[in-house]
PyMOL commands that place a pseudoatom at each C-alpha (Angstrom):
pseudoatom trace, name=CA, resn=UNK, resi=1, chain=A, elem=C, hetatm=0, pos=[218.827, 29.049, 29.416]
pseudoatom trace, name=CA, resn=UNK, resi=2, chain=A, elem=C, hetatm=0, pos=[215.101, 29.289, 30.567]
pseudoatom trace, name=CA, resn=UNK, resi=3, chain=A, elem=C, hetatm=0, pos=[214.146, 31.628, 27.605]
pseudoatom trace, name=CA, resn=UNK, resi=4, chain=A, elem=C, hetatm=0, pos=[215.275, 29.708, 24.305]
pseudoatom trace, name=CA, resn=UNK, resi=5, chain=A, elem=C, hetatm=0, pos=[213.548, 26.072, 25.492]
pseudoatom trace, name=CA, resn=UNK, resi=6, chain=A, elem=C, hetatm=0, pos=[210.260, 28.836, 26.393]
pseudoatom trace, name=CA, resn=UNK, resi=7, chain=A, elem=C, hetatm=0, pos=[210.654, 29.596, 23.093]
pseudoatom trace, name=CA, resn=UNK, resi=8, chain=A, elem=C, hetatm=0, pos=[210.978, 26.446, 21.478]
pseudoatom trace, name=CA, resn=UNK, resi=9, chain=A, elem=C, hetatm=0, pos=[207.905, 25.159, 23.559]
pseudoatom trace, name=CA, resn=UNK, resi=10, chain=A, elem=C, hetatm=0, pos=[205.844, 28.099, 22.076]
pseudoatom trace, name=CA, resn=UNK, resi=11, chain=A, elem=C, hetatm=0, pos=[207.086, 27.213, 18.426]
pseudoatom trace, name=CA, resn=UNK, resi=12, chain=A, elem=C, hetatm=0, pos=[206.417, 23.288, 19.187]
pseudoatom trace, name=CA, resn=UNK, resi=13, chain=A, elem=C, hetatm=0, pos=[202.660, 24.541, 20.246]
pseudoatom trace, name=CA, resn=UNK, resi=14, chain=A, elem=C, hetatm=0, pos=[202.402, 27.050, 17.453]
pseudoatom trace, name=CA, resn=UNK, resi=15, chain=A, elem=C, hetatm=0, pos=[203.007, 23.871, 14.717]
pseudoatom trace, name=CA, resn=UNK, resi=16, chain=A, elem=C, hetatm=0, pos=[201.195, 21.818, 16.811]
pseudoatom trace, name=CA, resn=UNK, resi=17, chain=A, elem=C, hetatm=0, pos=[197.818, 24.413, 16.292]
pseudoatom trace, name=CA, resn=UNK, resi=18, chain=A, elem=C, hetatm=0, pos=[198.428, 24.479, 12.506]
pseudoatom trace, name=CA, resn=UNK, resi=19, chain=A, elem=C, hetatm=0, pos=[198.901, 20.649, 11.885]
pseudoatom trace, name=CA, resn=UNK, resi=20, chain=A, elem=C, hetatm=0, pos=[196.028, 19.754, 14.200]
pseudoatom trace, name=CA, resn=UNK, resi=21, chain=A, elem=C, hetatm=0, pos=[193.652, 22.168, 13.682]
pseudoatom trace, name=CA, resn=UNK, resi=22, chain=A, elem=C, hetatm=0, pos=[194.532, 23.148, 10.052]
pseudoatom trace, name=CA, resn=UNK, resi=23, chain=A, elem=C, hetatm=0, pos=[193.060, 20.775, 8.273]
pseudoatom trace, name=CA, resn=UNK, resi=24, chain=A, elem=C, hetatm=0, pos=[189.521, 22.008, 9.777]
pseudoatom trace, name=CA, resn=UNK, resi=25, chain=A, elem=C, hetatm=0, pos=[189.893, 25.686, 8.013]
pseudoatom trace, name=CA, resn=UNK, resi=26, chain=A, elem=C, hetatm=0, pos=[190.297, 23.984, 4.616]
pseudoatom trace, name=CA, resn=UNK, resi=27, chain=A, elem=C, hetatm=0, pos=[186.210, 23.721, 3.209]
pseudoatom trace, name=CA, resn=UNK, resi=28, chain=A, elem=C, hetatm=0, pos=[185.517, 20.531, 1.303]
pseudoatom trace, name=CA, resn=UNK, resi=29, chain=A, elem=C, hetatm=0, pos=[183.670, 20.493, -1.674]
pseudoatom trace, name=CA, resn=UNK, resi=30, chain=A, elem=C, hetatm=0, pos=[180.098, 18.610, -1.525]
pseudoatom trace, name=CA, resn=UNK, resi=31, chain=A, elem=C, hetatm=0, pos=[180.501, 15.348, -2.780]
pseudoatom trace, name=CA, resn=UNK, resi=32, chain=A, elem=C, hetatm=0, pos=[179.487, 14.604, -5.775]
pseudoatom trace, name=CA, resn=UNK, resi=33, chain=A, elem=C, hetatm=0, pos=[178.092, 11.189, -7.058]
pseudoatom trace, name=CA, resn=UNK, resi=34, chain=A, elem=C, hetatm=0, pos=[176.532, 9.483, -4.085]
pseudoatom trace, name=CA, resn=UNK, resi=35, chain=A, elem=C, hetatm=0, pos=[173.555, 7.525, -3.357]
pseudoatom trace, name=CA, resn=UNK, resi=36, chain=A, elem=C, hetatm=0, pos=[171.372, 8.413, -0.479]
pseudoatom trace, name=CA, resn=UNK, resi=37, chain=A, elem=C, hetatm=0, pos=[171.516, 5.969, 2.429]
pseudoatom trace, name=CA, resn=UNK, resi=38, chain=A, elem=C, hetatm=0, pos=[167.849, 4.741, 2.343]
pseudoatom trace, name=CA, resn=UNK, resi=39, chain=A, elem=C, hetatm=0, pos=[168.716, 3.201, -1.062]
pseudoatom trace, name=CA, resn=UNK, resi=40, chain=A, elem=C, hetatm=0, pos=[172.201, 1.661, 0.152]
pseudoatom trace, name=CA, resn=UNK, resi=41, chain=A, elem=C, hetatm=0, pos=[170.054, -0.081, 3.076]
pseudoatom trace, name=CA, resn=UNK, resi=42, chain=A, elem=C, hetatm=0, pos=[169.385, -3.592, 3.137]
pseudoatom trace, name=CA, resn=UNK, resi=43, chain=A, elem=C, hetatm=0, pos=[165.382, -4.903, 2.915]
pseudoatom trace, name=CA, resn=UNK, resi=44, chain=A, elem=C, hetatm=0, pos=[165.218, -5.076, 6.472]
pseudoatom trace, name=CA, resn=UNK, resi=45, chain=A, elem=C, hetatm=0, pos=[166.430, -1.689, 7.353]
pseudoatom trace, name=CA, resn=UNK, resi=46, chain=A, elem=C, hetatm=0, pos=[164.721, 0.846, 9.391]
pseudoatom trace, name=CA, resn=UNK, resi=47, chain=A, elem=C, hetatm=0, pos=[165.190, 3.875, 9.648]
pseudoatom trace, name=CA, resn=UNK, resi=48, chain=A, elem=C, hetatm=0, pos=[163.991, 6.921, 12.730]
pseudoatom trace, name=CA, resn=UNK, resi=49, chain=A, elem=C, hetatm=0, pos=[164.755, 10.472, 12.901]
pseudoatom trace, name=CA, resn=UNK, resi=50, chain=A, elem=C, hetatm=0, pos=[166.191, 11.775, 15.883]
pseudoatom trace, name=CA, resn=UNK, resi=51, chain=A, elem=C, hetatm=0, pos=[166.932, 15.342, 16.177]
pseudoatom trace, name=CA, resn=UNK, resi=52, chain=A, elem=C, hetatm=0, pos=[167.087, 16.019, 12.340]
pseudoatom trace, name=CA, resn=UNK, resi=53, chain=A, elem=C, hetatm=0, pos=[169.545, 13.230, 11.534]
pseudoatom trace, name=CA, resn=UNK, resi=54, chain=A, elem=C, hetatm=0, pos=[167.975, 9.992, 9.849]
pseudoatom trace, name=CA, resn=UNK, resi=55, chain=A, elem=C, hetatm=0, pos=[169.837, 7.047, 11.932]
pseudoatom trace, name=CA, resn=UNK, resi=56, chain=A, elem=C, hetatm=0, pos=[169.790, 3.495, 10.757]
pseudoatom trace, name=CA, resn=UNK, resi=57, chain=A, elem=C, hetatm=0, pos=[169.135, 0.392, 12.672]
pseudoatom trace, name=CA, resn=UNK, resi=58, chain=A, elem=C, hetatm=0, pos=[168.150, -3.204, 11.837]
pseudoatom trace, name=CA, resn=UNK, resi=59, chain=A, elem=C, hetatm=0, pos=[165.782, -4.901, 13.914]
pseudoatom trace, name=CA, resn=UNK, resi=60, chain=A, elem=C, hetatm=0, pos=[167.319, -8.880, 15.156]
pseudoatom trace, name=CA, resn=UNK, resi=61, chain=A, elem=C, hetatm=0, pos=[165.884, -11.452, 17.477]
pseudoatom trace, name=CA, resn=UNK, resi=62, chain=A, elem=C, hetatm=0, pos=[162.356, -12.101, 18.757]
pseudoatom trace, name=CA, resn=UNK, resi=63, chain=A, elem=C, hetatm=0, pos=[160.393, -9.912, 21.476]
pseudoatom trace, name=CA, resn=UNK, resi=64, chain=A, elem=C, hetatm=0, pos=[160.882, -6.971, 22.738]
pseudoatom trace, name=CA, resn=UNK, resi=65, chain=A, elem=C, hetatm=0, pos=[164.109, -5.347, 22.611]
pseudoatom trace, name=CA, resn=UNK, resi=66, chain=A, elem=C, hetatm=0, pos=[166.400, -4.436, 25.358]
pseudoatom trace, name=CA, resn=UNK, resi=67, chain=A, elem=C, hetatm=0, pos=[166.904, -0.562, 24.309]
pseudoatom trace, name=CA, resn=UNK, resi=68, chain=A, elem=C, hetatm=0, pos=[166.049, 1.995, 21.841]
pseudoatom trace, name=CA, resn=UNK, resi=69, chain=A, elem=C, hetatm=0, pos=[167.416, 0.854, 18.527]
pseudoatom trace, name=CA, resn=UNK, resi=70, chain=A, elem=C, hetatm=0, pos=[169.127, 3.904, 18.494]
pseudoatom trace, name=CA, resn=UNK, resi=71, chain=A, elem=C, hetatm=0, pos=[171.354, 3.550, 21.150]
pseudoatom trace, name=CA, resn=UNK, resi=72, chain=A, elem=C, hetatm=0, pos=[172.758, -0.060, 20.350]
pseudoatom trace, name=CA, resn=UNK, resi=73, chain=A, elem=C, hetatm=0, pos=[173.221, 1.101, 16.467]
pseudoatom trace, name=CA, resn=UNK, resi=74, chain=A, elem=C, hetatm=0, pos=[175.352, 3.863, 18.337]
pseudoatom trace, name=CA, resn=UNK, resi=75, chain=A, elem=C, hetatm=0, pos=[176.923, 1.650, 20.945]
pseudoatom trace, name=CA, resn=UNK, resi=76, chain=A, elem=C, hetatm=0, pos=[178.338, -0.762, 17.619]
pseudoatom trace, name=CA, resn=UNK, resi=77, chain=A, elem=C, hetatm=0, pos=[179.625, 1.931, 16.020]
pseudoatom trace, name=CA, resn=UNK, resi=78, chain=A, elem=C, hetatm=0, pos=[181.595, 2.730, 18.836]
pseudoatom trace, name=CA, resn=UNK, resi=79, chain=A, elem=C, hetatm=0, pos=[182.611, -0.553, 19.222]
pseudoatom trace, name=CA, resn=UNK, resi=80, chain=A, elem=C, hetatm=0, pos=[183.311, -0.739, 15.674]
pseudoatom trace, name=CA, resn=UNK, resi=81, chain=A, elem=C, hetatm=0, pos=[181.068, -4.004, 14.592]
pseudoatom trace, name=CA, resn=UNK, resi=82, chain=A, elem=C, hetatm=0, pos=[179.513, -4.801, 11.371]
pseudoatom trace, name=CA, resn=UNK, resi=83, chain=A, elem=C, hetatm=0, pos=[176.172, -6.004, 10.125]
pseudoatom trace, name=CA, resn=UNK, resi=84, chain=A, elem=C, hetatm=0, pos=[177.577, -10.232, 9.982]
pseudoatom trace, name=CA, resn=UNK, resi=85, chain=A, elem=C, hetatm=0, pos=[178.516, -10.091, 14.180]
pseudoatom trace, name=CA, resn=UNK, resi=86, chain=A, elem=C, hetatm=0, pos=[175.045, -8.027, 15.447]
pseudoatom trace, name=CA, resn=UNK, resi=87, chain=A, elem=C, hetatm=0, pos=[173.296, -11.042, 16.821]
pseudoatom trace, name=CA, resn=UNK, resi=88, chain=A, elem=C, hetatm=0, pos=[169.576, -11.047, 18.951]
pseudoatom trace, name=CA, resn=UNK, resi=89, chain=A, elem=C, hetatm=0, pos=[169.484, -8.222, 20.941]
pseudoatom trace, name=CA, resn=UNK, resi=90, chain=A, elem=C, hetatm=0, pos=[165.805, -9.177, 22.638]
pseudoatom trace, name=CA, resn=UNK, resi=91, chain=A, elem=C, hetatm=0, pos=[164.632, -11.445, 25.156]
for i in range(1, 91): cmd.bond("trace and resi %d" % i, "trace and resi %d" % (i + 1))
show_as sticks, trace
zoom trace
C-alpha cells in the first residue's frame, strides 16, 4: 500500500519539475522591434546606473527626498503603482 502512493508522489514531483521549471530550458529569441527605454521616457525622466542596469525614476515634490530614487522606483514596482498615483515623495 505504502509503495504505489510513493510512487505516485515521485511521478506528481517528476511533472511538477517539468511544468515548473520547463519553460526556463526553452531559449527565447531576442526581440526584435523595440525602442530603447530612454526614448519611451517621459521629459522628466531620469535615469542612474546601478550595477550595470540603467533604472528609471522620476523626480516629484519639492526638497530633498526621503530615499534614493532608486529604492522607491523599486518599492512601486513591488507594490505595483503607476506613474498617475506616485505623488511628493520629499519634505
Amino acid at each position: 500500500m505504502r509503495k504505489p502512493v510513493a510512487i505516485a508522489l515521485l511521478v506528481l514531483g517528476v511533472i511538477a519539475v517539468v511544468l515548473l521549471g520547463g519553460p526556463f530550458l526553452v531559449p527565447v529569441p531576442p526581440l526584435e522591434g523595440t525602442a530603447p527605454p530612454r526614448e519611451l521616457a517621459d521629459a522628466d525622466s531620469k535615469f542612474i546606473e546601478l550595477r550595470g542596469i540603467d533604472v528609471h525614476y522620476r523626480a516629484a515634490g519639492q526638497g530633498e527626498p526621503l530615499r534614493h530614487p532608486a529604492s522607491l522606483g523599486a518599492h512601486w514596482a513591488r507594490t505595483g503603482t503607476t506613474r498617475t498615483d506616485t505623488g511628493p515623495v520629499s519634505r
